[in-house]
N, C-alpha and C positions, 0 to 999 in steps of 0.2 A: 604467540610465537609465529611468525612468518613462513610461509613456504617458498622452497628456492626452486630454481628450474637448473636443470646442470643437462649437459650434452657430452658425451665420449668421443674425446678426438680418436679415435684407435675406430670405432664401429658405428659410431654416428646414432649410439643409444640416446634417447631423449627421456629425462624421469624429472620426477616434482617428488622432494624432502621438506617434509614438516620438520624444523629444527630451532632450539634455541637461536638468541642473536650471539651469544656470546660463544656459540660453537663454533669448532672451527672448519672450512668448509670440507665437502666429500671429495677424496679422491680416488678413492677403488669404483667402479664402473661394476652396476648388479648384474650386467647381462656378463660382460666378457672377465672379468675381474681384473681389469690391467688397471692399473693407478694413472687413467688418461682424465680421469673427469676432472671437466672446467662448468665453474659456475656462470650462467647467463645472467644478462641483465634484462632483467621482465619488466611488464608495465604494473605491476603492481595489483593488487588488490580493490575491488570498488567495498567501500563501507554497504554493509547487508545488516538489515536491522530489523530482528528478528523477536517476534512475543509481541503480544496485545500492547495498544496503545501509541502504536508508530502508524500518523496516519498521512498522504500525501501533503494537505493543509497544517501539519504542524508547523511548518519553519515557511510560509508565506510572508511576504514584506506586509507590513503597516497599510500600507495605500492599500493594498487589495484588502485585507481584512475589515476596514474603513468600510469601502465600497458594499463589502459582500453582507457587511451590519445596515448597511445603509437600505442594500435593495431586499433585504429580507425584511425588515420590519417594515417598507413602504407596501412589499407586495402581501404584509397580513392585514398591514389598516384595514383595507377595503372590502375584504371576505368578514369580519367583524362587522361593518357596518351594513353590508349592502342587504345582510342574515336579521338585522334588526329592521330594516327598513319594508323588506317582503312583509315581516310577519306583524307588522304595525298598520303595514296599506291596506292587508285583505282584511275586509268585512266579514268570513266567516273562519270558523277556527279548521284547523288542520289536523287531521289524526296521524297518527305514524301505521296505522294498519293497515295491513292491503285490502284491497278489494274483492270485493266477492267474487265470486265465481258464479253466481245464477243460484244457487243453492244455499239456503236460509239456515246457518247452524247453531241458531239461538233458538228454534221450534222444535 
């Protein structure tokens, strides 16, 4: 259902009505109660898209989606390889545990 903007020729009230389309328009005025109201022509409504799953990137052209599959998969190639090539070159193996601190807590 659409909202309308209506203005009061008699008192220069300005109000917004949620209403059917098939109603017929308002003519009593809420402030003054004279039957002066006329309905305005507004710009309308912007679509509001509202709940999960509405995301900027949905409705992108073709060409950018192309591209944005293009530079995404060019820029994982490299962190894949370059991860295998460190750990192939060093001669001695690598722990993931930090470093001591000066103090022996195997003793």
């Amino acid at each position: 259902m659409p909202t309308y903007d209506y203005k009061c020729k008699k008192c220069d009230h300005i109000w917004e009505e949620f209403a059917s389309i098939k109603a017929p328009p308002t003519k009593k005025c809420p402030a003054c109660k004279k039957n002066a109201a006329e309905r305005q022509i507004s710009a309308g409504a912007a679509i509001l898209f509202k709940g999960s799953g509405f995301y900027l990137t949905d409705y992108r052209s073709d060409s950018y989606k192309k591209a944005a599959a293009a530079d995404s998969s060019a820029s994982a190639a490299p962190k894949t390889d370059s991860g295998s090539k460190s750990e192939s070159s060093s001669s001695t193996p690598k722990s993931d545990s930090k470093p001591s601190s000066g103090k022996s807590g195997d003793s």
